[in-house]
LUMDRENKOL-849950 format. One record per atom (N, C-alpha, C, O, CB): x, y, z. Coordinates in steps of 0.1 Angstrom, whole numbers, plus 5000, padded with zeros to 4 digits. Each point is the difference from the previous one (the first is absolute). Glycine has a CB too. Layout:
BEGIN
PT     x     y     z
PT     X     Y     Z
...
This chain:
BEGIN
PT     x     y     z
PT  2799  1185  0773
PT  4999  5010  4990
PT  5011  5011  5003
PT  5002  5001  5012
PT  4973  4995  4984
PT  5030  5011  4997
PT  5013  5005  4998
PT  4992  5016  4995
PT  4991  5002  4992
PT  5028  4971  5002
PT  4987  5036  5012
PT  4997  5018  4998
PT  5012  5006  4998
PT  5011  4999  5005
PT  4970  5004  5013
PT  5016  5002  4974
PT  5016  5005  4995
PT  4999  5019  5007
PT  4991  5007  5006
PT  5011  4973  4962
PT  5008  5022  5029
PT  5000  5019  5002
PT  4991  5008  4994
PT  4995  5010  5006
PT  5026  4991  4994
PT  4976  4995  4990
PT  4989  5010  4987
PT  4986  4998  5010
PT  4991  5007  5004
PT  5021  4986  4964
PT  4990  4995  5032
PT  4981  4993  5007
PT  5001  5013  5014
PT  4993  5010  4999
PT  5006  4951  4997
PT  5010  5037  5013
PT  4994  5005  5015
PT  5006  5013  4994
PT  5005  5005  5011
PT  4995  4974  5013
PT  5003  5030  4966
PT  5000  5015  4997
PT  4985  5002  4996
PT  4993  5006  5008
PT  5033  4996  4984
PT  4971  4994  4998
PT  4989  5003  4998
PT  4991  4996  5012
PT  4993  5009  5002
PT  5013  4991  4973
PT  4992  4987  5035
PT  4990  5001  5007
PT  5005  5011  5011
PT  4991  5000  5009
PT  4999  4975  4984
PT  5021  5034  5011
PT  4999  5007  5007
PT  4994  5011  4992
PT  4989  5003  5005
PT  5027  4986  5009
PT  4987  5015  4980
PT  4991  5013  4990
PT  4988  4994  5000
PT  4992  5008  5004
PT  5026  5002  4977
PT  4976  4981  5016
PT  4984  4999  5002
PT  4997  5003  5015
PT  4989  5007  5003
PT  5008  4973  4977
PT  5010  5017  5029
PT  4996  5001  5012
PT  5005  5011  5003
PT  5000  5000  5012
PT  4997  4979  4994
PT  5007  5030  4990
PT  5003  5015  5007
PT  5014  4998  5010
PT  5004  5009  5007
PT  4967  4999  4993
PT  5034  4983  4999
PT  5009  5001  5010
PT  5019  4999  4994
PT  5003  4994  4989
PT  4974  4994  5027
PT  5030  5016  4990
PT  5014  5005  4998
PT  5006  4990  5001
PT  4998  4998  5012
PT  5002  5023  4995
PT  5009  4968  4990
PT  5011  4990  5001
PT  5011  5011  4995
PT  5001  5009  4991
PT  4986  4965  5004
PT  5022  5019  5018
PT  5017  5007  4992
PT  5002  4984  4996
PT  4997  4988  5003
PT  5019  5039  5015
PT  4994  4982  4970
PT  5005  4989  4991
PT  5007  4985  5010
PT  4996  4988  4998
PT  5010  5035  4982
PT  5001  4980  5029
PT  5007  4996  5010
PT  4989  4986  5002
PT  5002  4990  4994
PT  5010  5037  5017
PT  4977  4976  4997
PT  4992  4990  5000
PT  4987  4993  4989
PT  4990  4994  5005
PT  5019  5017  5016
PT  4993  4989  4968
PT  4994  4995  4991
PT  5005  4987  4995
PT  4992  4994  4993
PT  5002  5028  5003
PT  5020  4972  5007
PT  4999  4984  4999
PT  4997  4995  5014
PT  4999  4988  5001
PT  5020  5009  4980
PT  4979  5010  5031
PT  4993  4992  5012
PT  4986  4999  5000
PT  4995  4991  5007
PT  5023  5016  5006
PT  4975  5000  4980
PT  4988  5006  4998
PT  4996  4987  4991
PT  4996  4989  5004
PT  5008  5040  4999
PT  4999  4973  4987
PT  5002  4987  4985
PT  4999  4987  5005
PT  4994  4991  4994
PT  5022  5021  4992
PT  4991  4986  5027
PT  5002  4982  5002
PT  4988  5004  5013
PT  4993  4990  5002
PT  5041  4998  4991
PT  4963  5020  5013
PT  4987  5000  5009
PT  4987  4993  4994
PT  4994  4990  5003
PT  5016  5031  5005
PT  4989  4991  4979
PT  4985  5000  4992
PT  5004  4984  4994
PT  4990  4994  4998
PT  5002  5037  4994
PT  5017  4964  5005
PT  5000  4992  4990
PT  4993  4985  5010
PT  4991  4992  4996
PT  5033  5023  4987
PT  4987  4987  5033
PT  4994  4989  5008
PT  4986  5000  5003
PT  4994  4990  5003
PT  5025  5009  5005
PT  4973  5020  4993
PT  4991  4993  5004
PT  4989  4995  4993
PT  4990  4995  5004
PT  5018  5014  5012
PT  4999  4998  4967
PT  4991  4992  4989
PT  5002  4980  5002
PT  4994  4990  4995
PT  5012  5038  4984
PT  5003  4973  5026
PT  5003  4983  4999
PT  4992  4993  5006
PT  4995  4990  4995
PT  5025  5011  5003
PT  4978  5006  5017
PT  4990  4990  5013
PT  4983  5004  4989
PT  4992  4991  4997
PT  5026  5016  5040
PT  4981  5005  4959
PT  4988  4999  4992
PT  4998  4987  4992
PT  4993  4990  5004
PT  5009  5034  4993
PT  5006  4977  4992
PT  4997  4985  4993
PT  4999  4991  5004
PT  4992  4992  4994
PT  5015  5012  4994
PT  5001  4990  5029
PT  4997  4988  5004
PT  4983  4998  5003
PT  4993  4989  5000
PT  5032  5012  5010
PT  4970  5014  4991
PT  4984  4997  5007
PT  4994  4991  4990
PT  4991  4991  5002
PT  5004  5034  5010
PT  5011  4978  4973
PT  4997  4992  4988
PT  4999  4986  5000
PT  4993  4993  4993
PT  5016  5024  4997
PT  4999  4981  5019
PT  5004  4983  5000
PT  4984  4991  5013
PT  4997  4989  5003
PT  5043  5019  4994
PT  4959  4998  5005
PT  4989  5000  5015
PT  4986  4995  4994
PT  4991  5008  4996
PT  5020  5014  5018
PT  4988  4966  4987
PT  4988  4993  4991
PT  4988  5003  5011
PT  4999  4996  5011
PT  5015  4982  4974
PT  4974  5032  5007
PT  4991  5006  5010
PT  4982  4995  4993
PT  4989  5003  5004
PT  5033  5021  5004
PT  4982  4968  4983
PT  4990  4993  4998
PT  4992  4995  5010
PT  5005  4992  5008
PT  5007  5005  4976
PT  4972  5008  5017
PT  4993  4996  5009
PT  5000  5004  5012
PT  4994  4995  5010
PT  5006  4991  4978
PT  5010  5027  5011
PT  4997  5007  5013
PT  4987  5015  4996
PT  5000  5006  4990
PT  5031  4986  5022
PT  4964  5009  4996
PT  4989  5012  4994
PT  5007  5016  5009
PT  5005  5001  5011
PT  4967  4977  4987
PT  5027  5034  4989
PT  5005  5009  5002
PT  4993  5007  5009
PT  4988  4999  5002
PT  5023  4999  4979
PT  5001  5012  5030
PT  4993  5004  5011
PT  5003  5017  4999
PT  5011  5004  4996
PT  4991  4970  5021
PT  4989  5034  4985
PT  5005  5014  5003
PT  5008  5003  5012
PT  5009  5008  4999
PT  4973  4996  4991
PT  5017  4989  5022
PT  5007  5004  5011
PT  5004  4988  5006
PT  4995  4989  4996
PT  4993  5030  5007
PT  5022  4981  5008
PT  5002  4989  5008
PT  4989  4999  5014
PT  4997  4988  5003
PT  5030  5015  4989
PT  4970  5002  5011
PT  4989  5007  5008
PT  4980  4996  4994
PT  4990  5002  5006
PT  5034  5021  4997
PT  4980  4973  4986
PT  4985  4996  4990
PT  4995  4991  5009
PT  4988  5001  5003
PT  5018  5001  4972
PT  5000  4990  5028
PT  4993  4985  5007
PT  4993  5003  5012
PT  4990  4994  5004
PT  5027  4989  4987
PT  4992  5026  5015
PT  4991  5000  5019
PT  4992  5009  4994
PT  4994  5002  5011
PT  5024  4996  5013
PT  4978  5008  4970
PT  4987  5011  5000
PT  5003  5013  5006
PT  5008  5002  5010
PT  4977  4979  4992
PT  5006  5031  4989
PT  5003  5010  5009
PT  4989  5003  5015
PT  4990  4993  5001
PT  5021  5017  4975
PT  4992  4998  5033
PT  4995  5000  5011
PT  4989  5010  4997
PT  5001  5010  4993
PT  5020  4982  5020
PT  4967  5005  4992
PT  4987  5011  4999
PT  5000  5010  5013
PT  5003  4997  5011
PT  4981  4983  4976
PT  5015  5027  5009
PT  4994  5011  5012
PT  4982  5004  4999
PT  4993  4998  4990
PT  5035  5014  5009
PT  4970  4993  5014
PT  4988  5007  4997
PT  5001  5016  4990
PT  5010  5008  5001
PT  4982  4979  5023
PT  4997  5014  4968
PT  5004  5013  4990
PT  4987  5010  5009
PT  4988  4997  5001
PT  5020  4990  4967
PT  5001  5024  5038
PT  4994  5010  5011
PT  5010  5013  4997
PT  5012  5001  4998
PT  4978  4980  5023
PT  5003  5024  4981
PT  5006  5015  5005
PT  5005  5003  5014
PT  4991  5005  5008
PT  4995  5001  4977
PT  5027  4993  5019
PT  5004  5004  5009
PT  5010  5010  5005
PT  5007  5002  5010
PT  4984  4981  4987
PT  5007  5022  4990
PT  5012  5015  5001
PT  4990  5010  5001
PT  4990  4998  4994
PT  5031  4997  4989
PT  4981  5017  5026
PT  4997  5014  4996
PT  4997  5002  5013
PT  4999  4991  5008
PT  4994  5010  4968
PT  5006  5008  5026
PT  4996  5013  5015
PT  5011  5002  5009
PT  4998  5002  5012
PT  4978  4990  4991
PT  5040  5008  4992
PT  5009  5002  5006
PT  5004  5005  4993
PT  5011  4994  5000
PT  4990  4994  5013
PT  5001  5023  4976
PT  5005  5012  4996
PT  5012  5007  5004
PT  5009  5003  4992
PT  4971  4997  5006
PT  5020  5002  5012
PT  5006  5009  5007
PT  5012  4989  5003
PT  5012  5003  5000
PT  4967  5015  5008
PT  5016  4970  4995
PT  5017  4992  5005
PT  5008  5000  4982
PT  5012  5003  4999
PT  4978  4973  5028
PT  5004  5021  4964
PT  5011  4998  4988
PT  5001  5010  4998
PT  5011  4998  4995
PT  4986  4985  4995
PT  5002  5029  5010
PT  5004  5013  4997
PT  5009  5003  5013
PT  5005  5011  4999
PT  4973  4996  4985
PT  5023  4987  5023
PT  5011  5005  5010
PT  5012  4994  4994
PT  5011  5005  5002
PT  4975  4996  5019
PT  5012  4990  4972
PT  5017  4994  4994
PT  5006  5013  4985
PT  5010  5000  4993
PT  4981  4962  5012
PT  4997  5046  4993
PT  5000  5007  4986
PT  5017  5013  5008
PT  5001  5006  5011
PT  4959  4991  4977
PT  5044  5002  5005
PT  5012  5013  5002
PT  4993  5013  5000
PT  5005  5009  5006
PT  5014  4979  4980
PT  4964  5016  5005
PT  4994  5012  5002
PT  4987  4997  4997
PT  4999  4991  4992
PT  5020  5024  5004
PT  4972  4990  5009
PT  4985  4993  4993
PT  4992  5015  5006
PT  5005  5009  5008
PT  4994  4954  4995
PT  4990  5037  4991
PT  4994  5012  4999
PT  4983  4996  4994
PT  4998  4995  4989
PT  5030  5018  5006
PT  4964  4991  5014
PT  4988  4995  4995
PT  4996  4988  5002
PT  4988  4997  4997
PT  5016  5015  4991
PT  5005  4979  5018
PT  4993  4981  4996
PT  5010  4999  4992
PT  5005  4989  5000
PT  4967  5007  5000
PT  5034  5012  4992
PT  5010  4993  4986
PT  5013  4997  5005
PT  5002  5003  5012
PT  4989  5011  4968
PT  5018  4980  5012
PT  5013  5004  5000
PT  5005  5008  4990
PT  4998  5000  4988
PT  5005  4983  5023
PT  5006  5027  4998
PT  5008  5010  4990
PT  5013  4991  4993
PT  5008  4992  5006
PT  4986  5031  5010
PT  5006  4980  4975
PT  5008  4996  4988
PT  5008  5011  4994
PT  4995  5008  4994
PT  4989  4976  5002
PT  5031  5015  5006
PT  5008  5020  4988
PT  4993  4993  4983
PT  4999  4989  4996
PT  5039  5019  5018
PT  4959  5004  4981
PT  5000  4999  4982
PT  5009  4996  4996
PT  5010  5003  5005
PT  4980  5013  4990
PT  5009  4974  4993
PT  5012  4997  4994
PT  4997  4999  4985
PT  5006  4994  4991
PT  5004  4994  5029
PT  4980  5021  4980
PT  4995  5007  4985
PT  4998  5013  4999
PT  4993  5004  5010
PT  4997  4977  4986
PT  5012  5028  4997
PT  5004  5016  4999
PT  4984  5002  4996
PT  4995  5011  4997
PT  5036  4994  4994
């Protein structure tokens, strides 16, 4: 599939981002290749394979025990705090 200059101008203005003119036919034959390896996926007869969310689906996820094992050390995570005051951490305002 073939991207012309107009195509990757406007997809840089959708995406917020700046092309100089300079690189917009390298850009064009980029998007265009990697629209191309896309369509091959087209060609990829997947009949009778069943769709998967993850590569990772088949081994299963791992269980843990569900416990509570955080809390009564306070004082060590507030030591990594830059200022804490009370048990809290201090935080500067960044609302008036």
């Amino acid at each position: 599939m073939s991207v012309d200059k107009a195509t990757v101008v406007r997809i840089a203005h959708l995406a917020r981002l700046h092309v100089p003119d300079d690189r917009l036919d390298r850009l064009a034959g980029e998007l265009g290749d990697i629209l191309g390896w896309v369509e091959q996926l087209n060609e990829v007869d997947t009949a009778g394979v069943e769709p998967m969310v993850s590569g990772v689906q088949a081994a299963g996820l791992r269980r843990r025990e569900d416990r509570v094992t955080d809390g009564g050390y306070a004082d060590r995570v507030l030591a990594n705090a830059p200022a804490a005051r009370d048990g809290f951490y201090v935080v500067p305002r960044v609302v008036e």
